[in-house]
C-alpha positions in Angstrom: -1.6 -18.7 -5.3 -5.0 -17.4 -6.2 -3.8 -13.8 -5.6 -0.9 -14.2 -8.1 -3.3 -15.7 -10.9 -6.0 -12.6 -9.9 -2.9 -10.3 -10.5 -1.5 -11.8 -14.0 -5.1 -12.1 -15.4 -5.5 -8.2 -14.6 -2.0 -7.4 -16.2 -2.8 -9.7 -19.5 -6.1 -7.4 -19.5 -4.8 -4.6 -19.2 -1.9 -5.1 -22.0 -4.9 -6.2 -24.1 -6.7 -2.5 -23.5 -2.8 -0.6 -24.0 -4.4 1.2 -27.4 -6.6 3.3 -25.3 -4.8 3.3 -21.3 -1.5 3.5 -20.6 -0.6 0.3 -18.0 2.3 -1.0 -16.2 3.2 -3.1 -12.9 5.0 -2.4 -10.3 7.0 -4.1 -7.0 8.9 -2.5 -4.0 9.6 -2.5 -0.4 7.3 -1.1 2.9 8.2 0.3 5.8 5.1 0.3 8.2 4.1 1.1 11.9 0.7 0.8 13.4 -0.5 3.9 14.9 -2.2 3.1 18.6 0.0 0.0 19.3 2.4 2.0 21.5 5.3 0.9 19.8 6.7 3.8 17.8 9.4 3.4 14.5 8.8 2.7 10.6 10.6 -1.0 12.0 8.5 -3.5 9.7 9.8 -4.6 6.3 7.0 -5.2 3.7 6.4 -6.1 0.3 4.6 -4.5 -2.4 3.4 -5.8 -6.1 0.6 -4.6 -8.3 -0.5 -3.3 -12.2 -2.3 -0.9 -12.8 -4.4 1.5 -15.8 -4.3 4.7 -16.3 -5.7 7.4 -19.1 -5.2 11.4 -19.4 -8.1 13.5 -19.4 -6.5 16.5 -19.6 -3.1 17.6 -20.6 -1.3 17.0 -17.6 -3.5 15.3 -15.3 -4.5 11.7 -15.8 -6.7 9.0 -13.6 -5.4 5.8 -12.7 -6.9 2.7 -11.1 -5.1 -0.4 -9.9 -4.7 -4.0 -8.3 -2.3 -4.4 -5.6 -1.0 -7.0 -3.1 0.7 -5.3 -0.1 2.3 -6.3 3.4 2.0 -3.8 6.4 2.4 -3.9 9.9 4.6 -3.1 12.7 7.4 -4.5 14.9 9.7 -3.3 17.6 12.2 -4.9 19.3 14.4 -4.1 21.9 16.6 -6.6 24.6 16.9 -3.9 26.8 13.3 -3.1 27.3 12.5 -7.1 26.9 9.8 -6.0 24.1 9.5 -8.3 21.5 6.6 -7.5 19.3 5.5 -7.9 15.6 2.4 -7.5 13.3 2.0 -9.0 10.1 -0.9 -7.5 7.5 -1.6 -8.4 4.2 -3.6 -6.6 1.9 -5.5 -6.7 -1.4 -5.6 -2.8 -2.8 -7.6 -1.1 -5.2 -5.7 2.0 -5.3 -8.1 5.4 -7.3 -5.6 8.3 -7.6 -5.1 11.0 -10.2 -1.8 12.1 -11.5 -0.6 15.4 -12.1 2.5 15.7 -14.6 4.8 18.7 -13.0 7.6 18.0 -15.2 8.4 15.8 -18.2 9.6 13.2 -15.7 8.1 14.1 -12.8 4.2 13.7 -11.4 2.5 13.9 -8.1 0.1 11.7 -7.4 -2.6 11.5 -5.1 -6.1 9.9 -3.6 -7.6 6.6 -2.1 -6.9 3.1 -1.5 -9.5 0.2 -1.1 -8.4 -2.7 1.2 -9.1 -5.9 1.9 -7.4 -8.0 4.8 -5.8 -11.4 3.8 -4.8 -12.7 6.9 -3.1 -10.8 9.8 -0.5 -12.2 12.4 1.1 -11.3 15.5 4.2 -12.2 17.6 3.7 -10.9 21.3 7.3 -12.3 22.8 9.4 -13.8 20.4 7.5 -17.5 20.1 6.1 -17.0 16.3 3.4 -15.5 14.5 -0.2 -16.3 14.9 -3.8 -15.4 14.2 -4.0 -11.7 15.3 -5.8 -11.6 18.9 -8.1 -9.1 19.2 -9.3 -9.5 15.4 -8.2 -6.4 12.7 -10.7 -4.6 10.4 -11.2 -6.7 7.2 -11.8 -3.8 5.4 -9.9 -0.5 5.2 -10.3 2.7 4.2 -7.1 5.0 3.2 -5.3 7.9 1.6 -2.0 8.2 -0.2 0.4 10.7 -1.7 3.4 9.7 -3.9 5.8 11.4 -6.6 6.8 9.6 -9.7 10.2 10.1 -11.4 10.6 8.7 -15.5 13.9 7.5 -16.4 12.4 6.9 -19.8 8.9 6.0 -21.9 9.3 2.3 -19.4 11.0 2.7 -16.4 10.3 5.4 -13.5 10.4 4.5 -9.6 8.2 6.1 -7.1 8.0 7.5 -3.5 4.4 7.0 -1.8 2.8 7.6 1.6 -0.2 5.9 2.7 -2.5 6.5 5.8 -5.7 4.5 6.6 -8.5 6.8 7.1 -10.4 4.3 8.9 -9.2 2.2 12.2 -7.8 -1.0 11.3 -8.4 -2.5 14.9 -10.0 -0.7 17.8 -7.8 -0.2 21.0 -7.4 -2.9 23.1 -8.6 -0.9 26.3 -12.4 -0.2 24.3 -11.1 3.5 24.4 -12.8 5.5 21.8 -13.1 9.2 20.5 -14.2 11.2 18.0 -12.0 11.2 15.4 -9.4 8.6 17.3 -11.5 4.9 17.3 -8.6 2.6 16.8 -4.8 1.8 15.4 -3.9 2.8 11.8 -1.4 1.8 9.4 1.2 4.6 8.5 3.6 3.3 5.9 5.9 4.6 3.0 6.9 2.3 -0.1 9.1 2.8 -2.9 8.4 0.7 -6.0 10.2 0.5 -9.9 7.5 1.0 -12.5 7.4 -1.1 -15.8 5.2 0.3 -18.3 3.7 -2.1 -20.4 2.8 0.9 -22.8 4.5 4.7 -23.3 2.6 7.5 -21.8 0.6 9.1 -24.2 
């Protein structure tokens, strides 16, 4: 409950600024996988919800800056194998990107998330979630790449991918390399964008 009150105080803020940024919130779906956990398939259905500010500072490029709740994870079934296995993340976001406007109604957008870890759960055989055992990262680290399309001065939907830069949870086994220390969170979402004010 605290999260959803955090949220609408942002957005009431943010409407409240609308004379000098452009703002809007979003919601979507997820489709994760946790890199490292051997178990291989965007198979885990999220949720995404957030606002966010952004302001030009050129012509066509803009920086933005946001709030975002978002569910990640993994899961992988299969009878045949007798695998039953599911990971359940939840995220607070601060997303720092900038936008570049290709088209009218298109930008690209790109740069870093922030993230904090709510809780995280696991199912290891099909008896119900609990308490993630060994521990994840409370904090993570991540980049992400997206295109915008605008149906209009309010509405546009969106395509993003997301990779954590740092490890979420180091391997199980204590094996550790270089630039390989642990499982990572590989998603896409796809959200519909309401702006609260018209792109300027």
């Amino acid at each position: 409950m605290r999260h959803r009150i955090l949220l609408f105080l942002l957005i009431i803020s943010l409407y409240g600024f609308s004379q000098e940024f452009n703002a809007g919130v979003y919601g979507g779906a997820v489709a994760s996988q946790l890199d490292g956990d051997t178990y291989d398939g965007y198979n885990k259905a999220g949720f995404i919800a957030g606002a966010y500010v952004n302001r030009n500072f050129k012509k066509q490029l803009s920086w933005q800056m946001g709030l975002r709740y978002i569910q990640k994870g993994s899961k992988r079934v299969s009878e045949k194998l007798g695998i039953y296995y599911k990971s359940q993340l939840h995220y607070m976001e601060i997303p720092l990107t900038i936008r570049y406007y290709y088209f009218k109604k298109v930008d690209i957008e790109g740069g870093i998330s922030a993230g904090y870890l709510i809780k995280a759960l696991e199912d290891k055989g099909g008896y119900g979630l609990a308490e993630a055992d060994p521990p994840f990262n409370k904090f993570e680290a991540s980049a992400l790449f997206g295109l915008n399309y605008h149906f209009s001065d309010k509405i546009a939907v969106a395509g993003h991918f997301s990779y954590s830069i740092t490890s979420v949870r180091p391997y199980s086994s204590g094996y550790e390399a270089f630039m390989d220390k642990g499982q990572h969170n590989n998603l896409f979402y796809f959200t519909l964008i309401y702006k609260l004010s018209s792109w300027k």
